[in-house]
VEXDO-221647 format. One record per residue (C-alpha): x, y, z; residue in one letter. Coordinates in steps of 0.25 Angstrom, whole numbers, padded with zeros to 4 digits, always signed. Each point is the difference from the previous one (the first is absolute). Example, Ala and Ser with C-alpha at 12.3 -4.5 7.8 and 13.67 -1.06 7.14 Angstrom:
BEGIN
+0049-0018+0031A+0006+0014-0002S
// end
This chain:
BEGIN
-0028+0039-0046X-0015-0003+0003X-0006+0011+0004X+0009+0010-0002X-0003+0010-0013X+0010-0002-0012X+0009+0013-0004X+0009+0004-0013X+0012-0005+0009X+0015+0001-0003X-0003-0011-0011X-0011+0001-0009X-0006-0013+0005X-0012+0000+0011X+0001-0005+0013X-0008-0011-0004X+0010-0005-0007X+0016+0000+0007X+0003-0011+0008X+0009+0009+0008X-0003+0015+0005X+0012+0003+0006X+0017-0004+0004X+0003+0005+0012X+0014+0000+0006X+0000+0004+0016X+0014+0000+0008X+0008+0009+0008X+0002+0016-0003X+0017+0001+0000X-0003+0015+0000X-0009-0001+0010X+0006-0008+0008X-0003-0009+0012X-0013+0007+0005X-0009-0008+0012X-0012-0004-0006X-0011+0011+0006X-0012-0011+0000X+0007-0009+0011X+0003+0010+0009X-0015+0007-0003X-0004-0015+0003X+0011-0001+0014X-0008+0012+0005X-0013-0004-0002X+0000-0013+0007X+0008+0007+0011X-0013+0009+0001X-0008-0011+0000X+0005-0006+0011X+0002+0012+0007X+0014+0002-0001X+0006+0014-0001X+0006+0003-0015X+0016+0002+0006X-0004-0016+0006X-0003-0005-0016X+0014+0005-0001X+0006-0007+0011X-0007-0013-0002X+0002-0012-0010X-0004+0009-0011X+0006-0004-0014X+0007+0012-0002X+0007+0005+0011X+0003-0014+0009X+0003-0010-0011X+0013+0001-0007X+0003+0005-0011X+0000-0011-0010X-0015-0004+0005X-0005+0015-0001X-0010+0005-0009X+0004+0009-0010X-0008+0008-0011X-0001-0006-0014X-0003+0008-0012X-0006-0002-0015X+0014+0003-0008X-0008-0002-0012X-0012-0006-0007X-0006+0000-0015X-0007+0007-0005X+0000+0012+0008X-0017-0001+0001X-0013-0007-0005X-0012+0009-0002X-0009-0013+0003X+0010-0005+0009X+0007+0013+0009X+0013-0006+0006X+0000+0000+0016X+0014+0003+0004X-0004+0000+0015X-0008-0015-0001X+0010-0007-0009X+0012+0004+0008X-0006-0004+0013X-0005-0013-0006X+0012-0002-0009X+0009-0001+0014X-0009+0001+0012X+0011-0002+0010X+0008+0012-0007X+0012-0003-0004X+0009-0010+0004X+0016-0003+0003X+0009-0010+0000X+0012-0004+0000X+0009-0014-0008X-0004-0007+0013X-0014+0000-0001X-0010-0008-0009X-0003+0010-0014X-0009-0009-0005X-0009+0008-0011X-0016+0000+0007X-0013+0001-0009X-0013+0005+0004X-0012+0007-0005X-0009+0009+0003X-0015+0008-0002X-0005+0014+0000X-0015+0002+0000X-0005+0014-0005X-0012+0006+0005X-0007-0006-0011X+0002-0013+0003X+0010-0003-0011X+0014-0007+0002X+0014+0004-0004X+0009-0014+0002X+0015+0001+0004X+0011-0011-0002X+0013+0003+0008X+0014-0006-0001X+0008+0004+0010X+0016-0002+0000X+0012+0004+0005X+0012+0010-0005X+0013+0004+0004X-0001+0015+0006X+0012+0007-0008X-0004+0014+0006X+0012+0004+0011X-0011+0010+0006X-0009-0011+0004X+0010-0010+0005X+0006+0011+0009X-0013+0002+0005X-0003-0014+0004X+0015+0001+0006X-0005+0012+0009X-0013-0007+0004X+0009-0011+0004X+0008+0007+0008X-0011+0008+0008X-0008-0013+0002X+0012-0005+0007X+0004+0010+0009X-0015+0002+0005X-0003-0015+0001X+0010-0010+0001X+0005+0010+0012X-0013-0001+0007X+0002-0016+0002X+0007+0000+0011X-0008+0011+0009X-0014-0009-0008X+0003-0013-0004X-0012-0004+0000X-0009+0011-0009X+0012+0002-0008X+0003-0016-0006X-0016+0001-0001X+0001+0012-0009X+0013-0005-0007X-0006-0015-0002X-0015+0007-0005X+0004-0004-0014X+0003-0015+0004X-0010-0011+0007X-0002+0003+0015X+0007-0005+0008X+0011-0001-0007X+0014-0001+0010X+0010+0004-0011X+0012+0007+0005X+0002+0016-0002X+0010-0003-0008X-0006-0008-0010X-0013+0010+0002X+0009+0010-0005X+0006-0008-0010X-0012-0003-0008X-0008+0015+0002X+0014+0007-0003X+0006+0007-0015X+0014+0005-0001X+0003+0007-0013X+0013-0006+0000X-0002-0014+0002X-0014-0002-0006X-0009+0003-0012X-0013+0006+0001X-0012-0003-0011X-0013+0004+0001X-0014-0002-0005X-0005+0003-0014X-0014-0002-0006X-0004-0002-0013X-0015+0001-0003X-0012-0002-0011X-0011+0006+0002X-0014-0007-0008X-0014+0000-0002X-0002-0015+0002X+0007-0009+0011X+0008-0008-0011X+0009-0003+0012X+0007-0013-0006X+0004+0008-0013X+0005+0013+0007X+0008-0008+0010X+0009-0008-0010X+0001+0013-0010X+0008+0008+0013X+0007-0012+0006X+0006-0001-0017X+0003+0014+0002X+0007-0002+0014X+0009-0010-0006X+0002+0008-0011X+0008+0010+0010X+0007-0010+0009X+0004-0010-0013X+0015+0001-0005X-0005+0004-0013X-0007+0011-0004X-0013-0003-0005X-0005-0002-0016X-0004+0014+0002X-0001+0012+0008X-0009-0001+0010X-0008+0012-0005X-0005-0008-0012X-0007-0012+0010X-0006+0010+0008X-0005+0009-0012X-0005-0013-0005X-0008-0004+0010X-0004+0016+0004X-0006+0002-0014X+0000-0012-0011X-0005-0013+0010X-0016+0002+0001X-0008-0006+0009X-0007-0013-0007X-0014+0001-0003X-0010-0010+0008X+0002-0015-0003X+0014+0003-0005X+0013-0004+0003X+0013+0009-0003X+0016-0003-0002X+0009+0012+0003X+0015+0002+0000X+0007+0002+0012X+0015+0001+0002X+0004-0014-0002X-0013-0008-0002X-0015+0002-0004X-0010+0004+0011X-0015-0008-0004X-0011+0006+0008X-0016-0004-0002X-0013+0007+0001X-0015-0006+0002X-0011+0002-0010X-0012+0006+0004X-0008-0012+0007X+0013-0004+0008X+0004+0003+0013X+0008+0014+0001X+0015+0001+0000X+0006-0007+0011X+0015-0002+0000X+0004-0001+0014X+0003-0014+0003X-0012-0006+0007X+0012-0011+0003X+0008+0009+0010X-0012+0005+0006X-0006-0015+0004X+0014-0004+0004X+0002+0011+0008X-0012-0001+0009X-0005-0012-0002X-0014-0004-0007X-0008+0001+0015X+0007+0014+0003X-0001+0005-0015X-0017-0006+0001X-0002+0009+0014X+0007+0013-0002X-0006+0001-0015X-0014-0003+0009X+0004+0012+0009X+0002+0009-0015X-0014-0004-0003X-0005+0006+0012X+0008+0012+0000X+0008-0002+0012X+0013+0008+0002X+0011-0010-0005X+0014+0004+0004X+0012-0009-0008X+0011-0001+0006X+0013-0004-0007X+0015+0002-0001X+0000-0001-0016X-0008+0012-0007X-0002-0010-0010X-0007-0011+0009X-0009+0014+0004X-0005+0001-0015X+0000-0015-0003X-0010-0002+0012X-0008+0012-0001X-0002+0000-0015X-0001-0016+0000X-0013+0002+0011X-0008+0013-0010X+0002-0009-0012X-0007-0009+0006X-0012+0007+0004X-0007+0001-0015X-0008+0003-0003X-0001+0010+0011X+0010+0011+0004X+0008+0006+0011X-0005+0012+0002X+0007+0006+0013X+0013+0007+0004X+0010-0010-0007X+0016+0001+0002X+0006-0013-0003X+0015+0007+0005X-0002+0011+0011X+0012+0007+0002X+0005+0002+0015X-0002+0014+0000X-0016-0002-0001X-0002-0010+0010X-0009+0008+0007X-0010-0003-0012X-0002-0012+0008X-0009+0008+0009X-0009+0003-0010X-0015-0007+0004X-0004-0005-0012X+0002-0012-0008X+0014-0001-0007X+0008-0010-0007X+0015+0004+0005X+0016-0007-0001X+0009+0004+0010X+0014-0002-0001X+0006-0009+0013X+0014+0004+0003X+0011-0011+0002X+0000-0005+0014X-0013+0008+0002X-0010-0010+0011X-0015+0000-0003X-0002+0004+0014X+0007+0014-0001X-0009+0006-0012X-0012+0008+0004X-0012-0003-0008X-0013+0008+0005X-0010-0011+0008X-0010-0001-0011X-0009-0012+0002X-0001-0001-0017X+0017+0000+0000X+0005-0012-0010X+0014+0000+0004X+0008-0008-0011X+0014-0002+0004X+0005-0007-0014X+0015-0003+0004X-0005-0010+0012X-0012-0005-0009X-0010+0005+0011X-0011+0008+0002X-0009+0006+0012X-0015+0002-0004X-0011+0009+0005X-0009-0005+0012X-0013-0001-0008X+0000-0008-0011X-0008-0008-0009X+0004-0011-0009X+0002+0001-0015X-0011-0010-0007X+0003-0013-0003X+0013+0002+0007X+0004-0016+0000X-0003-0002-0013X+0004+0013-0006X+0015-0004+0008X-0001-0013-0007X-0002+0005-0013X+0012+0008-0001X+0007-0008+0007X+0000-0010-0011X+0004+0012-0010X+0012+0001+0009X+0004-0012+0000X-0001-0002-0014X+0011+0011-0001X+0009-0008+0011X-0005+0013+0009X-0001-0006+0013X-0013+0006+0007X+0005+0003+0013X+0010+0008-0006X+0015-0002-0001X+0006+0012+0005X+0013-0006+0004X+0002-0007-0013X+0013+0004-0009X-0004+0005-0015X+0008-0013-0004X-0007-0010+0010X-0016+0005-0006X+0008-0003-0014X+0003-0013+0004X-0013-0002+0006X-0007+0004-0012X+0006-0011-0008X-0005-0011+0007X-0014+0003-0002X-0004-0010-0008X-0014+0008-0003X+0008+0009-0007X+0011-0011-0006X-0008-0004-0008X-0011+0008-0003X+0004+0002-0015X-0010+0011-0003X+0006+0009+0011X+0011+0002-0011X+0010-0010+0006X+0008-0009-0010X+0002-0015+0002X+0008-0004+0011X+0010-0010+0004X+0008-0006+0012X+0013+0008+0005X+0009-0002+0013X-0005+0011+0008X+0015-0001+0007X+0006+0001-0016X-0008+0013-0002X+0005+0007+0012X+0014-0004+0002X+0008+0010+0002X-0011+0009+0005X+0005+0006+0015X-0015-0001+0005X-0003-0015-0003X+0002-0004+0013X-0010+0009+0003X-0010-0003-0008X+0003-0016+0001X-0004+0001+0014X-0011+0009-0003X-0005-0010-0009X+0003-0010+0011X-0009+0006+0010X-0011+0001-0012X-0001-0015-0004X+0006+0004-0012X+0010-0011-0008X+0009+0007-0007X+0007-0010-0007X-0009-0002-0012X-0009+0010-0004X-0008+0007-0012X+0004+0013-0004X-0011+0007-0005X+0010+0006-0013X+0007-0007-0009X+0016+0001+0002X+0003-0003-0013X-0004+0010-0007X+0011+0011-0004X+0001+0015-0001X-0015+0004+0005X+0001-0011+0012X+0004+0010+0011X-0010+0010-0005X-0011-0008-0003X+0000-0005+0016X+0000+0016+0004X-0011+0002-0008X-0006-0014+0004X-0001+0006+0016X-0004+0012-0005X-0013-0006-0008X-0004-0007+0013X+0001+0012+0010X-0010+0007-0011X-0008-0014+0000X+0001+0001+0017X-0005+0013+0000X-0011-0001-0009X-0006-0012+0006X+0000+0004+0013X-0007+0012-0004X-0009-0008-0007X-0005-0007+0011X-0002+0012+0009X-0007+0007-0011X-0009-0014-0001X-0004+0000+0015X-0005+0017-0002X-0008-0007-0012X-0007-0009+0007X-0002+0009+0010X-0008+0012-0005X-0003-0007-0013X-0013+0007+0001X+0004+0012+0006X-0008+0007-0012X-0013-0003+0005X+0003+0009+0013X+0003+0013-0005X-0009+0009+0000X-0001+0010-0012X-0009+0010+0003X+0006+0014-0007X-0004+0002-0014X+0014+0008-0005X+0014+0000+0005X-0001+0015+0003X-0012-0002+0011X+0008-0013+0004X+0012+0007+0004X-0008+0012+0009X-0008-0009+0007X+0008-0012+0001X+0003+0002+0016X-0014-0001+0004X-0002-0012-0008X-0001-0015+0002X+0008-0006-0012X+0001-0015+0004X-0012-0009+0008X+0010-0005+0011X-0011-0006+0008X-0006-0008-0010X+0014-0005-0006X+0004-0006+0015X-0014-0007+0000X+0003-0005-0012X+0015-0006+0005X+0003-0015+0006X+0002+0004+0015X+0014-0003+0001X+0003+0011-0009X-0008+0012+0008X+0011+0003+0010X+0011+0003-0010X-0011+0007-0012X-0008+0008+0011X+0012+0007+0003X+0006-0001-0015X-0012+0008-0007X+0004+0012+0010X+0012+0002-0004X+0005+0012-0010X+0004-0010-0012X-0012-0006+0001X-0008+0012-0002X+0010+0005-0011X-0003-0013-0007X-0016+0003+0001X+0003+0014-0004X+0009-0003-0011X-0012-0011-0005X-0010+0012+0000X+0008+0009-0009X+0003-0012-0010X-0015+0006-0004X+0004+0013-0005X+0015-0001-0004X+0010-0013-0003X+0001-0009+0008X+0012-0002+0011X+0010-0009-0005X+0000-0010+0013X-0016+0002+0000X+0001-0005-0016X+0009-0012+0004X-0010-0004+0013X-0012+0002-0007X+0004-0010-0012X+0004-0010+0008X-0012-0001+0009X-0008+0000-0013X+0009-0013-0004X-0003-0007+0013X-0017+0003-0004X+0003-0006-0012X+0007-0012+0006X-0009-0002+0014X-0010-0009-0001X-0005+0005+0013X-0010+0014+0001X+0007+0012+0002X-0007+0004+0011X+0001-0012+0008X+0014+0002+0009X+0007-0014+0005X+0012-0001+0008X+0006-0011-0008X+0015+0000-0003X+0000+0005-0015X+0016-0001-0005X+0005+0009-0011X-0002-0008-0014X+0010+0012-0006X+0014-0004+0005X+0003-0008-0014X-0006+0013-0009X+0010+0012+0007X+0013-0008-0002X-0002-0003-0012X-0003+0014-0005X+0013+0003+0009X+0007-0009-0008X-0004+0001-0013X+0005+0017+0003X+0013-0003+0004X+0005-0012-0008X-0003+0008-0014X+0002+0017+0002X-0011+0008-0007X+0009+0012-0003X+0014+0003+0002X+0005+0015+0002X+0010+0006-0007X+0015-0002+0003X+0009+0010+0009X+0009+0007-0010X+0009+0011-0001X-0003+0013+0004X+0004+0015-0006X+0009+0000+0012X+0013+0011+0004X+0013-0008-0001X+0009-0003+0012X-0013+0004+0009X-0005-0014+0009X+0013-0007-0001X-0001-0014+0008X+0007+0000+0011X-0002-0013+0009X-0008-0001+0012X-0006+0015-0003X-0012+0002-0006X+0001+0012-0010X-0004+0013-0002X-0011-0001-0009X-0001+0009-0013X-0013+0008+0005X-0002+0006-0016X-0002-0013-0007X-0010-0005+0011X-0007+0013+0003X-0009-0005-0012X-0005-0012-0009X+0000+0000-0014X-0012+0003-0008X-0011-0008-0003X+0005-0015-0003X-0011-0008+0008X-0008-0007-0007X-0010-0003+0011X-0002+0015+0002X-0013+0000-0011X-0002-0014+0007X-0005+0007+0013X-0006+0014-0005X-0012-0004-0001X-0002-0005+0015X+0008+0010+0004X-0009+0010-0004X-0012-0006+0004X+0007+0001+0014X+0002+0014+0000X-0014+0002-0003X-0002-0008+0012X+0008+0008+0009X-0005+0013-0006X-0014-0004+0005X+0004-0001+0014X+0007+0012+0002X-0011+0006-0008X-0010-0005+0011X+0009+0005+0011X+0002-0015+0005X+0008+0004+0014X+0013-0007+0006X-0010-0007+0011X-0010-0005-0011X+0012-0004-0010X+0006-0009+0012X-0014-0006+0005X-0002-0004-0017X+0014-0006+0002X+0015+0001-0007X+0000-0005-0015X+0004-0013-0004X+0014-0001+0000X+0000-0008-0014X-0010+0010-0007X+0015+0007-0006X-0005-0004-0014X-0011-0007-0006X-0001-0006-0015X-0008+0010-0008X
// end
């Protein structure tokens, strides 16, 4: 993990060097029991205090545990289990994980209900500014403990007699209450309320949530998500798997490594490989949330101003049903933002029980989830001038009072707006559009048709009707097609159907290649206008301190960067955004971290920035100083997919196979639908030292520690090491 110090470990590898820290398994306690989740109720009274309402009126009002029915409650969850028991470099957080593994607690259903398995992710920051990354699959099992069916029974049976009773003396209050978990408004009978809130033990059967977890340095988020949904089907398959699952999770716990920069890496999942990529050193960082998701979701106008209010450290609230959506936004915008950084209080998934943080009167970057049914108009948000509201499922957003314009805003929309559409991503967003219908659209871009380099094969006319017959939603996405202008009679396909065996496989990876390519020309082109932009940002910092030691005592009182000269020296239009810019935290960090590339290595974004500005010098015909206003578009789009591609068609290295474990017999046996009880013993550790880029990345790795040993030696305090910024998150290992 960048940042964070490496430690002996359970295996003998360094931190530096596992692509995954931690498997974690959170559900519900059978001996415990159903116990009500102590943050919601913490969180019932606290906005009953705040709005002035006595504690005994938190408890009579629509609070989520005493008002709702049972099935719609919160209940606490637990880790069951997670391996290995600790890192040294990496300590396990059992509180954070569990509460950011299932932020609603746990949940119940019954065989009426949708049991859909849910992925999200998450992020823990330290104090130092370094990230832990979480992946999440969360699914649904059969609850076989007689004590906890009971006891959803019981809760049934006092729920009714306090509040179906009360209809009659209350109508009114008491349907409101009853109808809280369905849209206002909503004139279903009691009968029918009752029907859908209610659970006999007799008659139906209960299920309830279960999370599986993997916890890593780096946000390989496409990799770990396909690794757990192969395990999930795994347990629910009508076979048992190859092998235990102990041997995939050891695997991938202590024999998969984390690639080294510039590499690609093939590992074995359950049923399939699992290919992840990394950047070399003069690439952007690692990126793997789908850009795609976040332009559709927003739209590339919305997506343009709420990344505009990041920059000048506004406070930000998402707002979204799908945790997912939360992280696909939030981690879509800070990517976007090389080659500065977010420096501020960041919490891409809040959990209920800490809304009050909301409060707080500082600059934030925050995702809260909406419940179903929930209006806009009923949550509270503090009347901040600077509040960016982003309500994601209704592809809105409400921005601050004051606010200047991104530069070049016309020119910069129109630029990625061609990027989009190259992608079949439509600018203003789709976000009513099927998974099948953005499929669909995306195969009658003839840019991408028949653009032979962007690793399509050659094409040939099919009946669009012939492909799909027998497909339930092709009258769906004929008239979709229909309202587009699209004729799908004859069309090319932009894979060969002839081909046999790796045909299926080779259109999965086809997708995946150009959500890679997406991402990285998007980011390109951002990264291209902060180029232009302080391509001679140099010649404004002033460095006046002779040593690092006398820099870091005096550094308050000092004037690191000229700002009055570099506005002078800026086209007019720019000054309302830059002059408000500059002042910004992530702006000084960058000049501080620009300052210390003196005395120690330079900061891996910083290295990245500086390289490219020195390309444009080479390139620029015009003096460095002179600043013009002129339109310049990104001349790097071709050059970034490429090395994308040339990564994931051809794997650098690939891992070592899952294998049988020294494992007890008759212990784990498969039992469908349940996910085993693990063998702790045979996951507690790894084996011995069988990496061979262990030597690979000794040599940086100690050159790090030396590093940090200096600036703990210097007694650099939490404030300063905040103001000089959190490390790169790609700085996990660098070629010796």
């Amino acid at each position: 993990m960048s940042g964070a110090a490496p430690g002996p470990g359970s295996g003998s590898s360094p931190a530096a060097c596992r692509f995954a820290h931690y498997f974690v398994l959170c559900g519900i306690d059978a001996d415990s029991g159903l116990e009500p989740d102590e943050l919601a109720v913490l969180y019932q009274w606290l906005e009953a205090d705040r709005h002035g309402k006595s504690q005994d009126a938190a408890n009579t009002t629509s609070g989520e545990n005493f008002d709702q029915s049972p099935l719609r409650r919160t209940f606490k969850s637990k880790v069951l289990a997670h391996y290995p028991e600790n890192i040294e470099w990496n300590p396990f957080d059992q509180d954070a994980v569990n509460m950011l593994c299932m932020p609603k607690g746990l949940s119940f259903r019954t065989q009426t209900d949708n049991k859909d398995p849910q992925f999200h992710s998450f992020i823990i920051t330290r104090e130092d500014g370094s990230r832990t990354y979480g992946f999440v699959l969360t699914f649904y099992e059969e609850v076989t403990s007689k004590q906890i069916c009971t006891a959803m029974q019981t809760l049934y049976q006092m729920h009714n007699a306090e509040h179906y009773s009360s209809v009659y003396a209350s109508s009114s209050c008491s349907m409101d209450s009853l109808a809280s978990s369905t849209d206002e408004g909503d004139t279903t009978s009691l009968l029918k309320l009752q029907r859908y809130n209610s659970y006999d033990i007799s008659r139906d059967t209960l299920y309830v949530s279960k999370s599986i977890c993997l916890i890593t340095p780096l946000p390989f988020m496409q990799a770990c998500k396909k690794f757990l949904i192969q395990l999930y089907k795994a347990v629910t398959s009508q076979q048992p798997p190859p092998l235990p699952l102990e041997s995939y999770i050891h695997n991938i716990l202590y024999e998969v490594p984390l690639p080294p920069p510039g590499r690609s890496l093939k590992f074995y999942g359950v049923y399939e490989p699992v290919i992840c990529q990394r950047p070399g050193p003069n690439e952007l960082p690692l990126s793997d949330y789908p850009l795609r998701e976040a332009f559709e979701l927003l739209g590339l106008e919305n997506l343009v101003q709420v990344f505009t209010c990041v920059l000048l450290e506004m406070q930000i609230l998402l707002y979204s049903q799908d945790y997912q959506r939360l992280m696909t936004v939030a981690e879509g915008i800070t990517t976007l933002l090389f080659p500065f950084q977010w420096q501020h209080v960041y919490v891409p998934i809040l959990p209920a029980s800490l809304l009050h943080f909301l409060d707080a009167p500082v600059p934030y970057l925050m995702g809260l989830q909406s419940k179903e049914g929930t209006d806009r108009s009923k949550l509270e948000l503090p009347q901040e001038a600077n509040l960016c509201f982003v309500d994601i499922d209704n592809h809105f957003i409400e921005l601050p009072e004051e606010f200047p314009q991104f530069p070049n805003k016309v020119d910069f929309i129109q630029e990625l707006s061609e990027v989009l559409l190259q992608f079949g991503i439509p600018p203003e967003g789709s976000l009513h559009c099927s998974e099948s219908a953005t499929k669909l659209k995306n195969l009658v871009l003839k840019d991408l048709v028949n653009d032979k380099k962007n690793g399509n094969v050659s094409t040939h006319n099919i009946s669009m009707y012939e492909l799909l017959k027998g497909n339930e939603t092709i009258a769906r996405l004929q008239a979709l097609a229909k309202r587009t202008g699209v004729t799908v009679e004859k069309m090319d396909l932009s894979a060969s159907l002839s081909e046999k065996e790796k045909d299926l496989k080779l259109q999965c990876e086809e997708a995946e290649l150009r959500d890679y390519q997406l991402n990285v020309q998007l980011r390109e082109v951002f990264a291209n206008r902060f180029t232009q932009m302080f391509a001679d940002y140099e010649a404004f910092v002033i460095q006046t301190a002779q040593d690092m030691e006398s820099w870091l005592t005096n550094r308050e009182q000092m004037q690191n960067f000229d700002k009055a000269s570099f506005l002078s020296d800026q086209p007019e239009p720019y000054l309302p955004f830059l002059s408000r810019f500059i002042e910004t935290q992530m702006f000084a960090t960058f000049i501080d971290n620009k300052i210390m590339s003196q005395w120690e290595e330079k900061d891996s974004l910083l290295r990245v920035f500086d390289s490219r500005i020195e390309k444009i010098r080479l390139y620029n015909v015009r003096a460095p100083t002179l600043r013009t206003s002129i339109y310049q578009k990104c001349s790097t789009l071709k050059e970034a997919a490429q090395s994308i591609e040339q990564r994931l068609m051809k794997m650098d290295h690939t891992a070592i196979h899952p294998h049988l474990l020294d494992m007890k017999i008759g212990q784990g046996k498969y039992e469908q639908g349940f996910f085993p009880k693990l063998q702790s013993d045979v996951l507690a550790t790894g084996p011995t030292n069988n990496n061979r880029w262990v030597s690979r990345s000794a040599t940086a790795q100690r050159r790090k520690d030396r590093l940090r040993q200096h600036s703990e030696h210097i007694g650099l305090d939490n404030d300063l090491r905040e103001v000089c910024g959190p490390p790169s998150q790609d700085a996990s290992i660098q070629e010796p």
